[in-house]
N, C-alpha and C positions, 0 to 999 in steps of 0.2 A: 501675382498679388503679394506685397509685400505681408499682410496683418489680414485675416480674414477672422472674424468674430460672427458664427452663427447659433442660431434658436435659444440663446444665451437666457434662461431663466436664474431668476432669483427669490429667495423669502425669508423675511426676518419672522419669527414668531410668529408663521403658518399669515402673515400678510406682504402677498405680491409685491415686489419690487422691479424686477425684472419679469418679461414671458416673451418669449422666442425673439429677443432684440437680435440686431447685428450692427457688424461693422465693419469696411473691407479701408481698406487703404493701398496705393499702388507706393510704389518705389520713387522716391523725389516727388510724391504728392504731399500739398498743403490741402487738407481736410476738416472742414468747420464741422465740429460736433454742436449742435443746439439744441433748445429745448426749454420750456418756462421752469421754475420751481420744481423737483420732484420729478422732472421727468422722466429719470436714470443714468442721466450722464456719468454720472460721478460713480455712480454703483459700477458703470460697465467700463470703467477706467479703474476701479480699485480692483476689479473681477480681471482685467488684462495683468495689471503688475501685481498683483498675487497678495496684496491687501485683505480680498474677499476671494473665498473657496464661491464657485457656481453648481447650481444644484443640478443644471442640465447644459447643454448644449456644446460644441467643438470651437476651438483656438487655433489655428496655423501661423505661425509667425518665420517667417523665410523658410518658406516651403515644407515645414517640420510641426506636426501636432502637437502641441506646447502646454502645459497645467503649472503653471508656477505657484511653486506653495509661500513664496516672500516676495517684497520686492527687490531682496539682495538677486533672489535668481534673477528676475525680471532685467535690474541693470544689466547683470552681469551674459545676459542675452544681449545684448543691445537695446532696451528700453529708457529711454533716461526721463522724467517728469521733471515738468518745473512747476510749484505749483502757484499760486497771488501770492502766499507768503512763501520769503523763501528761506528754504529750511539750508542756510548754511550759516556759520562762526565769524559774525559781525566782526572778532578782537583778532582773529590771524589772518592772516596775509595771505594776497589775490594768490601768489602760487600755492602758498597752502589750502587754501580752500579748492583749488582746482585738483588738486594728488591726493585731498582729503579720502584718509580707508588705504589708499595705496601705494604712500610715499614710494619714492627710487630709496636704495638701499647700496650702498657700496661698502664692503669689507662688514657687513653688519650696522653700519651708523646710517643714518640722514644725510642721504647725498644732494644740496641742499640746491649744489649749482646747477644738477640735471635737473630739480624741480624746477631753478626760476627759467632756463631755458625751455624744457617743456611746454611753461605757463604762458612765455609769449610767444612761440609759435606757435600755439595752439589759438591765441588772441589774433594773432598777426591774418589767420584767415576769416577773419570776421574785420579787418583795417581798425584791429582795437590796438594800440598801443599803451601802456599802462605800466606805471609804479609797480611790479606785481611783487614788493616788496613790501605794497604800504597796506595796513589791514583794513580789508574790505568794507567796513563801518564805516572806511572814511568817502568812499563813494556815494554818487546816489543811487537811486530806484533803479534807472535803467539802465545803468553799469553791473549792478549785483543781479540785474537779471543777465545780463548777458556771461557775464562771468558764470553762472549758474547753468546756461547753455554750453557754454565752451566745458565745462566741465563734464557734461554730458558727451560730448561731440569726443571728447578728449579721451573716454570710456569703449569708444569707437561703437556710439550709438550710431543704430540704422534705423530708430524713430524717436522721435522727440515731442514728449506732448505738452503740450501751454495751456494752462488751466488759467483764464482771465489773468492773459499775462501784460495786459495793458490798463489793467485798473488803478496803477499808482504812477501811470506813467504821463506827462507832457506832449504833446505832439508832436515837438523835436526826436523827443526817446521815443516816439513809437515808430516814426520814419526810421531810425537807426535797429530797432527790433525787427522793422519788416525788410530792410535790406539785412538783416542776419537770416531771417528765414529764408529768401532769396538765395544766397549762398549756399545753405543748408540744401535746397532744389536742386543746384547744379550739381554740388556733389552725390549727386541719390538719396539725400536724408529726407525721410519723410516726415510731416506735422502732423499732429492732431490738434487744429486750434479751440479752444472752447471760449465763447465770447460771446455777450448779451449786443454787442458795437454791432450794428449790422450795416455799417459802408466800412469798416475794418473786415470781414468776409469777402465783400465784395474787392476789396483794394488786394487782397493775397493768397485767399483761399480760392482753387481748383474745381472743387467739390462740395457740397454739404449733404450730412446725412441729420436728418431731424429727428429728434425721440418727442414722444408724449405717451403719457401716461405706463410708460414701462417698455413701449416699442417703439421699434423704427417704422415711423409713417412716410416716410420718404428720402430719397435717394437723388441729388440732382448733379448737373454742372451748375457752377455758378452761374455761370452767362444764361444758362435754359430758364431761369426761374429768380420772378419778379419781386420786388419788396415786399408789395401786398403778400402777391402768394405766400412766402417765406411766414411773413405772420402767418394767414390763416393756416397753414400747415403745422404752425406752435401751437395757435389755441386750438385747433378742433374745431374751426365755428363753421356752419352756415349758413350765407349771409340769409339764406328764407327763414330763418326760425324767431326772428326777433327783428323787427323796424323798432321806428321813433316810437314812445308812447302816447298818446294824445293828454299832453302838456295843457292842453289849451291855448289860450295868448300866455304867450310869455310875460308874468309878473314882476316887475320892478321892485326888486327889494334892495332896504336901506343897506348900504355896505357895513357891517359890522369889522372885518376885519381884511387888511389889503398889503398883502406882499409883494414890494417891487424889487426886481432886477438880487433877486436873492442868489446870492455864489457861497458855497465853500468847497474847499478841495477842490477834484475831480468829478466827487458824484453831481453836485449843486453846482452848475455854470451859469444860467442867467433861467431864472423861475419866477414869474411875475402871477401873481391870480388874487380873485377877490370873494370871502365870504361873504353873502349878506343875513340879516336878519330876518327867521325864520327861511332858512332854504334848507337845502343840502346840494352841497358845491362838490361834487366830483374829481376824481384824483387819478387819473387811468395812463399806462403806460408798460412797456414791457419791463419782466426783469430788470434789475438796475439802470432803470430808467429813470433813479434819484424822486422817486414818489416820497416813500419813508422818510428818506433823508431831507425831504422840503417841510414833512410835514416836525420835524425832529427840530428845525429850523425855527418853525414858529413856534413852537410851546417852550424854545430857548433848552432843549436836551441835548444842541450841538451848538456851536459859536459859530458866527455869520462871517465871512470874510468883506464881505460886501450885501448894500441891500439894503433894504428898511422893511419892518412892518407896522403896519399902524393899526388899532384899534377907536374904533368910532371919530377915526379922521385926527384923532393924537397919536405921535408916534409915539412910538413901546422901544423899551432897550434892556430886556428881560437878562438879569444875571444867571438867573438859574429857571428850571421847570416850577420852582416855590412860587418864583414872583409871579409866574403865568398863571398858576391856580389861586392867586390871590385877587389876577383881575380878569378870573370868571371863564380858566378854558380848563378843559380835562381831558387827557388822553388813551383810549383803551389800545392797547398795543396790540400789533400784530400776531405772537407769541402770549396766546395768554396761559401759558401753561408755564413758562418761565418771567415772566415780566407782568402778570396778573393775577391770579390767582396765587394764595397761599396755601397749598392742598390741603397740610393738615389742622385750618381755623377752619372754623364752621361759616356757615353761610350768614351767621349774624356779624361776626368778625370780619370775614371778608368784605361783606358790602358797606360796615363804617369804619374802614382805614382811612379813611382820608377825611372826615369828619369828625375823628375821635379827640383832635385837640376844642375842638366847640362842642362837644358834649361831657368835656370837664369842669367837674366844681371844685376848685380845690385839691387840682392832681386826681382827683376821684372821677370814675366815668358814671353819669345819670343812669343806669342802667332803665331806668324806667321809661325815657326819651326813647333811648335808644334803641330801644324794643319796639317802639310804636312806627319811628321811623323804617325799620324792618319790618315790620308789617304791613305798612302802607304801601313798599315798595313789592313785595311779594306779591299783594294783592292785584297790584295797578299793573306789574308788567307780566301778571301769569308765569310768575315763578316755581313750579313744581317742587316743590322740596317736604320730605316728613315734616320735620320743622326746621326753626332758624338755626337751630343749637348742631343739623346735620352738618357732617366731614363736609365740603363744599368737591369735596375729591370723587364723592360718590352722585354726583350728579351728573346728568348728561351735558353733552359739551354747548349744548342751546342753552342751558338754564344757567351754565358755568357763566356764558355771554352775558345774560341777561345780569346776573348778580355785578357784574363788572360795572355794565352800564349805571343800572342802581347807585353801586358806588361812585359816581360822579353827579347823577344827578340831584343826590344828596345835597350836593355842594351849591344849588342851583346856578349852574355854569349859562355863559352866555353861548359858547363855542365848545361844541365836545367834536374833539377829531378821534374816530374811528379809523385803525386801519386794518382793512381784509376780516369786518366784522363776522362774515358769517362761516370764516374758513374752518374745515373740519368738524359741519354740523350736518344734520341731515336736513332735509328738503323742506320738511314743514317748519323748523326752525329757524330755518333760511328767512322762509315766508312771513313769519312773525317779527322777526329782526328788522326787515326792512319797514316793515308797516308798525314797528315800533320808532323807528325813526320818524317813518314821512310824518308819525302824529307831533313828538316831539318838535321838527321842524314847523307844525302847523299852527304848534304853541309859542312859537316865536324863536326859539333856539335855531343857532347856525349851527348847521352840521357840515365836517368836511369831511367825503367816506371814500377813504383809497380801497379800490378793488380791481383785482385780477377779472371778474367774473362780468364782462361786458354786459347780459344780460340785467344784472342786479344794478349797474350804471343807467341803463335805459328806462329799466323799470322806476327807480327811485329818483333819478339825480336831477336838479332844476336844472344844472350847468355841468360839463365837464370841461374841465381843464388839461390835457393829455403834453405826458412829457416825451421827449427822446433824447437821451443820451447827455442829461441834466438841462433842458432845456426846455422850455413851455414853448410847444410850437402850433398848440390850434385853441381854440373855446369855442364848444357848441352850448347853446343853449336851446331851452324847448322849444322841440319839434323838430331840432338837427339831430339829436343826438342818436344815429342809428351808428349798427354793425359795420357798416359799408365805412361809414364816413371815420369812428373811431378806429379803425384798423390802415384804412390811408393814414390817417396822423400818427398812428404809433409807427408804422413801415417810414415815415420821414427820420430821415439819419442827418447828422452833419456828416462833410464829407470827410472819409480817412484818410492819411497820409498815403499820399501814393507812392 
């Protein structure tokens, strides 16, 4: 075994990150590392190339017990990472970024000709031929990734790991990345690939080793083990714990808001779905699965490449997120600790930022309005707080929620899009969130609520809409919407380059 990683614990500030994970890798294996959000990948990759110190367990790396305290040691092992962004000098040139730390050296100077020969023999077994003269900026994506590989390979790496190394890449460049890893095989290099793509596993990966929530729950061949499977082994589910809810008949509501055939970039390829008034319309899919980013799409916080959205059957051509909250949508973001909350205003501050230009007289803020309307919200959504004037920092992260919410529906929005509302709260909060919603919805408000948490989709959602791999490929509505059937539609992949 080329890499064996066992009982690999970790802890930030006495909270688990790791507990007895592993990871083994053979020799000229391509290896899918996976896992949703948080599941440790990334810990037990900074824990291998010496980024993070590990609080327990043993490392072998070619047949030798290994503790790397950098990751100069780690390269200089044979380790080489490439990570989604890639960390080399856009303005110098393909062979200097490839000698990059270890130019050739003749008589003392820069021996400049053994670098550009190096630079494409080193290309030449990957069938890259290339300007290794011209600076690397001037290439694309999937050129500076492979450069970045070669540069590893060049280091006389015996593993190689690709941290979402096709997220900025074409289809064309990802066929040209997976015949580099192919190469990489014959000659004994091993991968580690880590990728949300899951017919790109299928198309090159040997193996996969699955983490959640801090461990390795499973160990496969590719070929042993199904799409489905593969998910349910991400989430953790079930399928007896949660069916359909009883919906009732499925209620016909008036479409308030309707995105078709929505593209940008990469993440957003073709995303179609429709709000209507008083629902809550569903947003379910795996990690980058371009959920976020469709929802970023409608509230105009990303530009569209393609697409239309329309509101109440007119269509919208939003310049910025302004013009969306002027005609009636509010977004609580995923991150409300950086992108919601401002820790140190209080909980009167924080819930009328977005109302504060309508409770001006005069450049002057009403204070006396504006007091009532905090208080009305405090009341109405079971806001715990000493008073409005507390730090909004010193509350718990449900109430945090709830103050967010408030501040939107201040604005009385026709559409508030939630995303991953209840994430990082405890269970009764949970509970309250969503049954703050379904009343909202019942008041007439369209809600569109992206969540991880299948359960809180079944419970709450009139419709879900499920994406893979930027792509709207199922809508259940009530009385489909179970575990079973949303985990089929998230394990649907477009197919990878083969």
């Amino acid at each position: 075994m080329l890499l064996s990683m066992r009982g690999i614990d970790k802890s930030f500030s006495g909270v688990g990150v790791l507990s007895a994970a592993s990871l083994e890798v053979a020799q000229g294996e391509a290896m899918a590392l996976v896992g949703q959000n948080g599941a440790g990948k990334s810990t037990m990759i900074k824990i291998l190339t010496g980024a993070y110190s590990r609080d327990a367990g043993e490392i072998d790396f070619r047949g030798e017990p290994v503790d790397f305290r950098s990751t100069a040691e780690s390269q200089a092992a044979g380790i080489a990472t490439i990570y989604q962004e890639i960390n080399l000098a856009p303005n110098r040139s393909v062979a200097e970024n490839i000698s990059l730390g270890r130019e050739p050296r003749k008589f003392g100077l820069l021996d400049r000709a053994t670098m550009r020969a190096d630079a494409r023999a080193v290309l030449r077994r990957f069938n890259l031929e290339l300007d290794v003269e011209r600076p690397l900026g001037e290439f694309g994506a999937a050129t500076r990734q492979l450069v970045a590989i070669a540069r590893g390979v060049s280091q006389n790496a015996r593993l190689v790991i690709m941290d979402e190394p096709t997220s900025s890449l074409d289809e064309r460049e990802v066929a040209v990345l997976f015949d580099t890893i192919r190469t990489l095989k014959r000659d004994g290099v091993a991968t580690i690939f880590i990728s949300h793509r899951l017919g790109e596993l299928y198309a090159i990966c040997d193996r996969v080793t699955i983490m959640r929530d801090g461990r390795t729950v499973a160990v496969s061949a590719m070929q042993d083990i199904s799409r489905i499977e593969l998910v349910r082994a991400m989430l953790g589910r079930e399928l007896t714990a949660f069916t359909a809810r009883a919906h009732g008949e499925a209620r016909v509501h008036e479409p308030l808001v309707e995105a078709k055939n929505l593209a940008a970039g990469l993440r957003v390829r073709n995303v179609s779905l429709t709000i209507g008034k008083g629902e809550i319309a569903g947003l379910a899919g795996l990690l980058g699965s371009g959920r976020t980013e469709t929802a970023r799409l409608i509230y105009a916080a990303d530009r569209c490449d393609a697409g239309s959205v329309s509101v109440e059957g007119r269509a919208v051509a939003y310049a910025e997120p302004a013009d969306a909250i002027r005609d009636g949508m509010g977004f609580v973001s995923e991150d409300r600790k950086v992108e919601g909350i401002v820790p140190e205003m209080s909980v009167r501050e924080n819930m009328t930022l977005a109302i504060l230009p309508r409770l001006q007289r005069s450049g002057v803020v009403d204070k006396q309005q504006q007091g009532q309307i905090v208080d009305r919200y405090v009341r109405a959504l079971g806001i715990k707080c000493a008073s409005a004037e507390q730090p909004i920092r010193e509350l718990s992260g449900g109430n945090q929620q709830k103050v967010l919410l408030a501040r939107w529906l201040c604005m009385n929005p026709r559409l508030l899009i939630v995303d991953e509302p209840t994430r990082g709260i405890d269970v009764g909060a949970k509970a309250e969130i969503l049954k703050l919603l379904r009343s909202l919805a019942d008041d007439g408000l369209g809600v569109l609520m992206i969540s991880s948490e299948l359960e809180e989709l079944i419970a709450a959602a009139d419709n879900v809409t499920v994406l893979s791999d930027g792509c709207s490929v199922a809508l259940l509505r009530a009385g489909e919407i179970t575990e079973e059937r949303l985990m089929t539609a998230m394990a649907h992949q477009q197919e990878a380059a083969a």
